[in-house]
C-alpha positions in Angstrom: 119.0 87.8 108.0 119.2 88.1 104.2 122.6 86.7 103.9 121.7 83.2 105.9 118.8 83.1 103.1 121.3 83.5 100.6 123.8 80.7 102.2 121.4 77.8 101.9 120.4 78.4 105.3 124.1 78.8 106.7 125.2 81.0 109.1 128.4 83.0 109.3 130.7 82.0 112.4 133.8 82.9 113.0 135.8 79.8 111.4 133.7 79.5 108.7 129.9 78.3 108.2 127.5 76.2 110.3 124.6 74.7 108.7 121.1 75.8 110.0 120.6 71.9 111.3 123.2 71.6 113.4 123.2 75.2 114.9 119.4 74.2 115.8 120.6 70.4 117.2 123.0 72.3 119.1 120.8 74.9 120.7 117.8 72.3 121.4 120.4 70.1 122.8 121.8 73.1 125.0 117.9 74.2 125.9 117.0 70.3 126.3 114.5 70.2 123.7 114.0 67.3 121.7 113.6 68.1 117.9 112.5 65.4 115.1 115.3 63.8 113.2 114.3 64.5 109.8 113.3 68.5 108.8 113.6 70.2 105.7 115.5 73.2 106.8 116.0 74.4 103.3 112.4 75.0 102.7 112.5 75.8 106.3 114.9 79.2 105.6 113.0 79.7 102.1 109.6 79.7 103.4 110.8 82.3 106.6 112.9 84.5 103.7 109.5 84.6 102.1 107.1 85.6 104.8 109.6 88.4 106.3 109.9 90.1 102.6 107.6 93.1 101.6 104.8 92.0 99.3 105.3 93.3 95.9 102.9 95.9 96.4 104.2 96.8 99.8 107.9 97.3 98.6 106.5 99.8 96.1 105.2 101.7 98.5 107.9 102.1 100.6 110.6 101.9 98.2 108.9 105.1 96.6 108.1 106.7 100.2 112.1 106.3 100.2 113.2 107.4 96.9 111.0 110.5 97.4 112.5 111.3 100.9 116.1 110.6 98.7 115.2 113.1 96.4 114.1 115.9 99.0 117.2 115.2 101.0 118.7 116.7 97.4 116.4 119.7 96.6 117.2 120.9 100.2 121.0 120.8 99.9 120.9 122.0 96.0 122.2 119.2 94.3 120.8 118.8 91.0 122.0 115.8 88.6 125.0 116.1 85.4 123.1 117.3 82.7 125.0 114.5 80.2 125.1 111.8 82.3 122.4 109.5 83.1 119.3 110.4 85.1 119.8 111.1 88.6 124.0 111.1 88.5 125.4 113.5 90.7 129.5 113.9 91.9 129.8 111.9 94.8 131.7 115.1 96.0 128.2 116.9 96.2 126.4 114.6 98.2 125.4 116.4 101.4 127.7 115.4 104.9 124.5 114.8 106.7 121.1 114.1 106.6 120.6 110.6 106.1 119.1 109.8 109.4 115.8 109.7 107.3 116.4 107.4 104.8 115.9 103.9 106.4 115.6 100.2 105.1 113.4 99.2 102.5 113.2 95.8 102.9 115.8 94.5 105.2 115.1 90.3 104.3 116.3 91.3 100.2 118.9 93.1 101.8 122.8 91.9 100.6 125.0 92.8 103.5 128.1 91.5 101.6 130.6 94.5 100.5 131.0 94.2 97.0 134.0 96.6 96.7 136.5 94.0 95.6 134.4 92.0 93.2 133.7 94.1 90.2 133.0 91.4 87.2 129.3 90.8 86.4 129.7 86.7 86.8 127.4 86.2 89.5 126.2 89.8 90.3 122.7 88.5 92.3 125.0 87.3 95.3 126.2 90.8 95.6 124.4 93.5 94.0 120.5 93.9 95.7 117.9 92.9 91.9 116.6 96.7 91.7 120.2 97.5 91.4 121.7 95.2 88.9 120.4 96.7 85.6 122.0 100.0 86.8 125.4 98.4 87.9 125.3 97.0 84.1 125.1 99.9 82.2 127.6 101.7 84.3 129.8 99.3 83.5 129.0 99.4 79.5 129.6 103.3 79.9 133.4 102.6 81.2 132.6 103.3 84.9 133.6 101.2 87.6 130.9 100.7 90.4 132.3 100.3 94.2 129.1 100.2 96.1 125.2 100.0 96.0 122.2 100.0 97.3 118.4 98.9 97.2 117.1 98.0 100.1 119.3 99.4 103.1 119.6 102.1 105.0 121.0 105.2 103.4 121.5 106.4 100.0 119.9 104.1 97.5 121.8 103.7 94.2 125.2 103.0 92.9 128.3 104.3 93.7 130.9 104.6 90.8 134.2 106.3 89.2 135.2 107.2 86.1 138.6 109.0 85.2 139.2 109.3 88.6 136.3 111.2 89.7 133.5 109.8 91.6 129.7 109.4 90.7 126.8 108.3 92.9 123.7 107.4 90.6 119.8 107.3 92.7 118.0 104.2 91.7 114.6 105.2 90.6 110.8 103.5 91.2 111.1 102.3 87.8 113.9 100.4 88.5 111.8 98.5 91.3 108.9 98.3 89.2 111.0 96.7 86.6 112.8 93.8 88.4 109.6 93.0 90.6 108.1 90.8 88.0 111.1 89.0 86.6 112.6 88.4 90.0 111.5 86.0 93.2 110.4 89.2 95.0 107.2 88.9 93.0 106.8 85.0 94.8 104.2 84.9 97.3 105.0 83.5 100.4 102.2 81.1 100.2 103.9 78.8 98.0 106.2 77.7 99.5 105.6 74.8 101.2 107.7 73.2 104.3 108.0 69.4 104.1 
């Protein structure tokens, strides 16, 4: 869902894009429904993006719910963090082989479902690295590591995965880096201002 959001209300297909407008026309014209010539679709897409996100105080809540499941999921398999690296940076090498049936979505309309693998330059990073993530990815990057992966508001691990001289890192995002990008960020917009024309 997040990724039509982030498309100006396109959606994927298999040659390319179609626009929101036209993929409506066509299934109302399939289902013989008669829609009105003129709709904003844009604010359409913007104002259902809006009301199927977490409110601020909501994705706090269960952003830390997950974080502190994250952090069990460690104490029970004995992983503890490098004691000169940054907060919460473990080998990738020690992450445990199971056990991540627990740790669900966050918020799955902020999720980015775009692999970010082969795009490793910081122009543009919101259209592939989730907000909670991006100050992380960034000083990674000023410490020499290369980030591969991430992840704020899927299911699974949340953080960054990196490497550095050849050896792999995963990072855990923390509460704090919610707390920080919620108030300089459009997940602190409430829904109710948006306005469809």
């Amino acid at each position: 869902m997040g990724d039509v959001f982030r498309n100006g209300g396109k959606i994927p297909t298999f040659g390319g894009f179609i626009s929101l407008d036209d993929y409506a026309k066509n299934v109302a014209k399939t289902a013989g429904i008669q829609l009105p010539n003129q709709f904003n679709w844009e604010g359409f897409v913007g104002q259902v993006e809006q009301e199927a996100k977490l409110n601020p105080t909501e994705l706090i809540e269960v952003a830390k719910s997950a974080l502190d499941r994250q952090n069990e999921l460690f104490k029970e398999n004995g992983i503890r963090a490098i004691d000169n690296m940054s907060l919460g940076t473990v080998k990738y090498s020690d992450l445990p082989q199971s056990g991540y049936a627990g740790l669900g979505s966050i918020d799955n309309a902020r999720r980015i479902g775009e692999s970010a693998g082969h795009r490793l330059g910081m122009s543009n990073i919101s259209s592939y690295i989730e907000v909670p993530a991006q100050p992380l990815v960034k000083e990674i990057v000023s410490f020499g590591g290369r980030p591969y992966s991430s992840n704020a508001f899927g299911p699974g691990l949340k953080g960054v995965e990196w490497e550095k001289d050849g050896v792999k890192y995963f990072t855990s995002l923390t509460i704090n880096d919610y707390k920080k990008t919620i108030s300089s960020s459009p997940l602190a917009q409430p829904a109710s201002s948006l306005v469809v024309n």
